[in-house]
Structure formats: structure tokens, C-alpha cells
C-alpha positions in Angstrom: -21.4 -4.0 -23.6 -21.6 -2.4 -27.1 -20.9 1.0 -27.1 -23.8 3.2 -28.3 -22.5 6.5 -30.3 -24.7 9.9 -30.1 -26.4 10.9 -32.9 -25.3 14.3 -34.7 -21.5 13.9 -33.2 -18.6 15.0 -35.9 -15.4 13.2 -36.0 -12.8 14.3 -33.6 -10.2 16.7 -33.7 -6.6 15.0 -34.0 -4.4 18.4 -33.8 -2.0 17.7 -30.7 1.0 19.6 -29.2 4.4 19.7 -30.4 5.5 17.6 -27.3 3.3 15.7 -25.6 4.8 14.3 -22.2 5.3 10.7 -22.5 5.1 8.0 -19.9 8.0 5.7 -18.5 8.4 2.1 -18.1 6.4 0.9 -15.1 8.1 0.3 -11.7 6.0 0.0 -9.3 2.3 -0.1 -8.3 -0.1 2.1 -5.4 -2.7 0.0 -3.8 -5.8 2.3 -3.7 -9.5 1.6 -1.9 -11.6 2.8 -4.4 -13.5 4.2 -1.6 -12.9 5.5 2.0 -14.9 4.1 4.8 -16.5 7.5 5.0 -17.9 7.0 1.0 -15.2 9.4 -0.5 -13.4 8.5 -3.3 -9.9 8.2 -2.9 -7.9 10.9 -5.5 -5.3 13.3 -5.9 -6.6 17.2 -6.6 -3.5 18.2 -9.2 -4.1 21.7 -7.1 -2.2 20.3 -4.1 0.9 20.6 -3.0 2.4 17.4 -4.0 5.9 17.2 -2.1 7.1 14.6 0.2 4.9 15.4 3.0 1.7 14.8 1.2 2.7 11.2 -0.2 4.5 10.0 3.2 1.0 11.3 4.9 -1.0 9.0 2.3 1.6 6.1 3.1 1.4 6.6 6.7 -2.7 7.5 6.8 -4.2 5.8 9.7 -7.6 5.3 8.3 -6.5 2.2 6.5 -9.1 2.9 3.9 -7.4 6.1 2.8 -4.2 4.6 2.7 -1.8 4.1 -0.2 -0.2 0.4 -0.4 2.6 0.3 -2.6 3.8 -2.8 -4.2 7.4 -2.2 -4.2 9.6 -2.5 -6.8 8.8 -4.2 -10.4 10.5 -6.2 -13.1 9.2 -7.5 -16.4 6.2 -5.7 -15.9 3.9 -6.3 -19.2 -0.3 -5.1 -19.4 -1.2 -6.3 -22.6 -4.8 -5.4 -23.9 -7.0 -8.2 -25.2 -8.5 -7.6 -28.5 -11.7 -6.4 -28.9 -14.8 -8.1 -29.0 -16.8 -8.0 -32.4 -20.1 -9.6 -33.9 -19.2 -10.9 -37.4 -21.9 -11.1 -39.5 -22.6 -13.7 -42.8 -21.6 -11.4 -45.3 -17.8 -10.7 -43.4 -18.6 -7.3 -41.7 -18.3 -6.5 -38.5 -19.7 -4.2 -35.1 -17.9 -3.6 -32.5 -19.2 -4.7 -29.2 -16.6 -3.8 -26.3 -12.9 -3.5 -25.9 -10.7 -6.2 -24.3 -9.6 -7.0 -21.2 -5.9 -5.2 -20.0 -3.8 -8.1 -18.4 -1.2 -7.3 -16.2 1.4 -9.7 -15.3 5.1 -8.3 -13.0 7.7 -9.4 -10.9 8.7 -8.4 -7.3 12.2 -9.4 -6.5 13.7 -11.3 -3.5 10.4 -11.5 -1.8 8.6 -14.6 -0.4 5.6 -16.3 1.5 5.1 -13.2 3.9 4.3 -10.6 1.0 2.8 -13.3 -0.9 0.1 -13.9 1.6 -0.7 -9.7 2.2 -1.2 -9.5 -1.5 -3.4 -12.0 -2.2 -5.3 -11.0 0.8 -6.5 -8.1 -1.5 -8.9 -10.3 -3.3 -11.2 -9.5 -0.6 -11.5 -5.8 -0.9 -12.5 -3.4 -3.6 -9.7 -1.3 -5.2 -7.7 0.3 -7.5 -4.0 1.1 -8.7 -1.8 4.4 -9.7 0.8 3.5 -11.6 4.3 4.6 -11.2 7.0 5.0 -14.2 11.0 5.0 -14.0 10.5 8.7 -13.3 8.7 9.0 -11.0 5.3 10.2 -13.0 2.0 8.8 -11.4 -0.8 7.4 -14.0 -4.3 7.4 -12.7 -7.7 8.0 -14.6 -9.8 10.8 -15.3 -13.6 10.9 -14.8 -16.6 13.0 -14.8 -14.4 16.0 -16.0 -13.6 17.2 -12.2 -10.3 17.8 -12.5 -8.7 14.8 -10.3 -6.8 11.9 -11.1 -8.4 8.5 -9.5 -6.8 5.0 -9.0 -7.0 3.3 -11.9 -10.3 0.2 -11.1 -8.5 -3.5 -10.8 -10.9 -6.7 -10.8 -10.2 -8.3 -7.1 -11.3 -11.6 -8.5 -8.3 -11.7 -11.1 -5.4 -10.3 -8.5 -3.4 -13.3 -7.7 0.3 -13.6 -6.5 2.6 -16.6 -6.8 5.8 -18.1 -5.6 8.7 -18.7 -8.2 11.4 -20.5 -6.3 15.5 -20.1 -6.5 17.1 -21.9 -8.7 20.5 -22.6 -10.0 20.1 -19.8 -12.5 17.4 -17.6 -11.0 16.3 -16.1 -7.7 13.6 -16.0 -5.8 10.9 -13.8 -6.4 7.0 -13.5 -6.6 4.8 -12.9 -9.8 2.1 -10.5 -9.5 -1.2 -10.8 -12.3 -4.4 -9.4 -12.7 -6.9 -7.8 -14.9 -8.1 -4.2 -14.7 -11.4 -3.4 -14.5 -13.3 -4.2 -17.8 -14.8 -0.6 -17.9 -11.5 0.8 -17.8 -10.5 2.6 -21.0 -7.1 3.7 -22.2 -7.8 7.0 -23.2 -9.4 7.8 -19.7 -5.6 7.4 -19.0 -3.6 10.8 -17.6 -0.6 11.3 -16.0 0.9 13.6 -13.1 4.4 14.1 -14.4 7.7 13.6 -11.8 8.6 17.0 -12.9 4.8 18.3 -11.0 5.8 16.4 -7.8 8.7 17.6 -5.5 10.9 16.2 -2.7 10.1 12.5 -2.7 10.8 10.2 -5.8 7.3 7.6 -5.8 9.5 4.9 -7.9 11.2 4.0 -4.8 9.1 4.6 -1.9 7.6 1.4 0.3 4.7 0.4 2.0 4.1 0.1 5.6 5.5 -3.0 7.6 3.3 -4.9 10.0 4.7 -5.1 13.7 4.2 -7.6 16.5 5.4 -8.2 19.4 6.4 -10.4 22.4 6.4 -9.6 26.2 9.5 -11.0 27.8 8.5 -9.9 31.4 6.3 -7.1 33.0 6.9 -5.9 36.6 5.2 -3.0 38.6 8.2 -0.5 36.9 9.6 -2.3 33.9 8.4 -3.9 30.8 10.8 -6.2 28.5 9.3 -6.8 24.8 11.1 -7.9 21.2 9.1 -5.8 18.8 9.6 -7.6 15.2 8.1 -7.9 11.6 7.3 -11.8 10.9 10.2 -12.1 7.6 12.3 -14.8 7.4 13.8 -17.0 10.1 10.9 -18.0 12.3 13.2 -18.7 15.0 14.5 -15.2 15.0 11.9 -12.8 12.7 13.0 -10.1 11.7 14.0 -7.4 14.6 12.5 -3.3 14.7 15.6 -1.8 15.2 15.9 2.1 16.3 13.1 2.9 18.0 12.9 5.6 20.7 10.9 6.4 23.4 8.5 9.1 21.6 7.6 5.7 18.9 5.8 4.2 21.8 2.2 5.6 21.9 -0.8 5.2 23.6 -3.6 3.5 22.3 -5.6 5.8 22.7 -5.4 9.1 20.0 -1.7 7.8 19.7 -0.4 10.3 22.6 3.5 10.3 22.4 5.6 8.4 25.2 3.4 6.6 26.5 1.5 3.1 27.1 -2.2 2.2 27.9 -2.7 0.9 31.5 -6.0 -1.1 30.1 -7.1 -2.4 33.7 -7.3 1.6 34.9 -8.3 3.3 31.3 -5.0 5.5 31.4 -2.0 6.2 29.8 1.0 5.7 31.4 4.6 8.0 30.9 7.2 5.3 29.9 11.0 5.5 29.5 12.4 3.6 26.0 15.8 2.0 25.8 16.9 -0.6 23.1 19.1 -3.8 24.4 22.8 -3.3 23.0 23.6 -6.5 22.3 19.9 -8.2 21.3 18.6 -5.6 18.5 14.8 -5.0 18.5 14.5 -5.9 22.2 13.3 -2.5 24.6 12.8 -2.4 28.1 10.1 0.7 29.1 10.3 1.9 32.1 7.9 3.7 34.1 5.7 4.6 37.6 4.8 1.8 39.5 1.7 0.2 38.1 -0.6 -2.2 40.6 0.1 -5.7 40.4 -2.3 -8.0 37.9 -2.9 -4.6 35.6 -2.5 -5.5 32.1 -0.9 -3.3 29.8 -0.7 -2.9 26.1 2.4 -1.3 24.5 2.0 0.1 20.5 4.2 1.1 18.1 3.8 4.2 16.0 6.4 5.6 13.4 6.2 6.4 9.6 6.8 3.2 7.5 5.5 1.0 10.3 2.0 -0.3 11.2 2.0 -0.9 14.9 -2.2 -1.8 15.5 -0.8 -5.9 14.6 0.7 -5.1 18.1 -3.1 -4.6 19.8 -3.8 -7.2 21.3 -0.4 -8.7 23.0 -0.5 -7.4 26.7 1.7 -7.8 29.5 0.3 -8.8 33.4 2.1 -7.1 36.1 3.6 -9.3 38.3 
């Protein structure tokens, strides 16, 4: 829409510091909901601590809606602002009506159908993006004069990923495009410099990685399951290596060693070992459970998301 100017307003001061800090070259975009299932807005208060344990916590949140998605890491990355919108009139002079459109277009290496389907999932939800330099510097938006830095609106309707196939000269890789919000405006723009931010570097840092599983076996004592991500070889997937006996939860407030007898409504004290010749494949162990309970095994560690798990159970027999 046009934009209306108030009456009696001056120009604008244009006096500026001797060095103003300047942003880097994008590498990476934060997936933000706009808005937390519990109608807060999602931000960062510059007053907090902002070290590794505060971003990792943000990564790792387990109300999904306060969770921060990052992309991974970018190439090419170009956001290009449309021109702006005038009326021209007969005698050659113009009024401006509105600014142009920001178009984003980027690259995310060596990645295929599997991220390519979560992305475009995001079409059906309501979000918005920080923005991550070379640095490590976060750009968000300012609003309202409060103080914190918000996620930066993108139009759902415009995010759209797409395949670019190997070829004899190329790899593979997906392009990522979209359009931010048309009410965004550039000089709502602010940054959180690398320099404010301690112990983690956000130019690197990854999202979480969907888990599932499949029950081998399940006997009054023993349970056999291949926990995996679903990359790659479907024949194979791609096998969760590592895990230990304290990354099995309940699924119920997530209690520590532990999986949900769902026939009796209780947790049951298990025993983790990995196979050492078949990686991603644990047997837990625990008390003898009566015969025909089911029982549903979860997954809970930083940089995984184990709730795909919910849902695969195993009958003892």
C-alpha cells in the first residue's frame, strides 16, 4: 500500500558512527514460527546470555513451535529487492506507492529428495527466518521499539525447494527460493554481531534429524530394534550410530533409561547395548514384561528428533 507520511515531520538526521558494524555474506538460514503454540512471539532478548547453551536449547526445544530449524549450509545465496512500485502520472511525475518484493534464491549442497520434501513441507505453516553471515552474526528485525530482534516474516506461498541433478560437471544439490514478507522493510533490519554471541559458531550448526525405527524382535526380557534416519539407500537407510542407554527415554516427561510399557501405563528400567558388527542396531534389556504387552521405545538426544519413533511398538512374545 502507499505509504502515508505524518504531517509536521522534518527530514532525518544522517550523522552515523565512525564504524558501523557491517554484515557478512549469507551462509545459512533459521527456520522460525512466527508464533508459539502458546501465542508468544518467537525472539531473542539481546539481554540474554547468548552462548552455546541457549542456541543448542532453541535447536533442541521440544515444543516444536519454539524451535529453530536451520537450513544448513548455503551457496550462491542472492535476495535481490524488486523495484518499487510507482503511479506515473500524464505529465511524467511520479508517487510512490510501495516497495518491492525481496526475492531470495540459494543453494544447499549434496542434499536430495529427503530434505527436499521437509522443506517444502513449510509451505503449510506460518514463519519466519534469521539470517546467518560468514561470521557468525544473526540478522533478524526490529519492531515496536521493545528491544528484541524477531525472525525476519517469509511468504509460505512463495517457499519452494527444487532438485538440480549430478551432472558431468556439477553435483547434486537442491535450490532453495522465496519471497519475504511484502511488509518487510530493509531498514527494520538489525544485527546481533558474532562478536555478542559466545561458545557456539551459528554458521555451522544443524538442524534436528528425524528418527525411526524397526523392531527386530521383542521377548518378555529383550528388545532388538535398528533405529535409523530415512537418507539414502532405502535398502540400508541411514544407521543412528552411538547411542547409549541414558538416550532411550520414556514417553512419558522423557524420564532417562527407560521405555513405556503402553499395555500397563509404566515405564520400564532398560539396559542399552549397540550390535558391534551391524551399526545402529540395540538390543535393550530389561525385567520381564507379560507376554502380548506392547511397548514403545523413543529416542531422545540433542541433534535428533525421536517422537517419528511414536508409534512403532513391539508385542511381547
Amino acid at each position: 500500500m502507499a505509504t502515508l507520511c505524518d504531517c509536521g515531520v522534518s527530514l532525518q538526521n544522517t550523522g552515523t558512527p565512525s564504524c558501523v558494524p557491517l554484515f557478512g555474506v549469507t551462509k545459512q538460514y533459521i527456520l522460525v514460527p512466527l508464533v508459539a503454540d502458546d501465542g508468544t512471539e518467537n525472539k531473542i532478548d539481546p539481554a540474554t546470555t547468548l552462548n552455546n547453551a541457549y542456541f543448542t536449547a532453541l535447536i533442541n526445544q521440544a515444543d516444536d513451535s519454539k524451535r529453530w530449524y536451520p537450513t544448513g549450509p548455503l551457496k550462491n545465496v542472492a535476495g535481490e529487492r524488486a523495484d518499487a512500485i510507482f503511479e506515473t502520472f500524464e505529465d511524467g511525475s511520479k508517487y510512490f506507492i510501495r516497495q518491492g518484493i525481496r526475492n531470495v534464491t540459494a543453494l544447499i549442497l549434496k542434499q536430495g529428495p529427503e530434505l527436499l520434501a521437509q522443506l517444502n513441507a513449510n509451505r503449510c505453516s506460518t514463519f519466519g527466518m534469521f539470517i546467518i553471515d560468514n561470521n557468525g552474526s544473526i540478522y533478524g528485525k526490529v519492531k515496536n521499539n521493545d528491544g528484541y530482534l524477531y525472525p525476519i516474516e517469509v511468504d509460505a506461498n512463495t517457499f519452494y525447494a527444487k532438485m538440480v541433478f549430478t551432472t558431468d560437471t556439477t553435483i547434486q544439490k537442491l535450490m532453495l527460493q522465496f519471497e519475504w514478507g511484502v511488509d518487510e522493510r530493509d531498514e527494520d533490519l538489525r544485527m546481533i554481531a558474532a562478536s555478542s554471541i559466545t561458545g557456539i559458531n551459528l554458521a555451522t550448526v544443524s538442524g534436528l534429524m528425524n528418527l525411526y525405527c524397526t523392531i527386530v524382535s521383542t521377548t518378555q526380557t529383550v528388545m532388538t530394534l535398528k533405529v535409523f534416519a530415512k537418507f539414502g539407500n532405502i535398502v540400508t537407510n541411514y544407521p543412528i550410530s552411538g547411542l547409549v542407554t541414558a538416550d532411550f527415554v520414556s514417553t512419558v516427561a522423557a524420564a532417562t533409561s527407560k521405555i513405556r510399557n503402553n499395555t500397563d501405563g509404566a515405564d520400564v528400567t532398560v539396559v542399552a547395548a549397540e550390535s558391534s558388527t551391524v551399526p545402529g542396531t540395540y538390543t535393550l534389556t530389561y525385567s520381564s514384561q507379560t507376554i502380548a504387552d506392547v511397548l514403545q521405545p523413543l529416542v531422545k538426544k540433542n541433534g535428533l528428533d525421536g517422537s517419528t519413533m511414536i508409534g512403532t511398538t513391539g508385542t511381547v512374545a
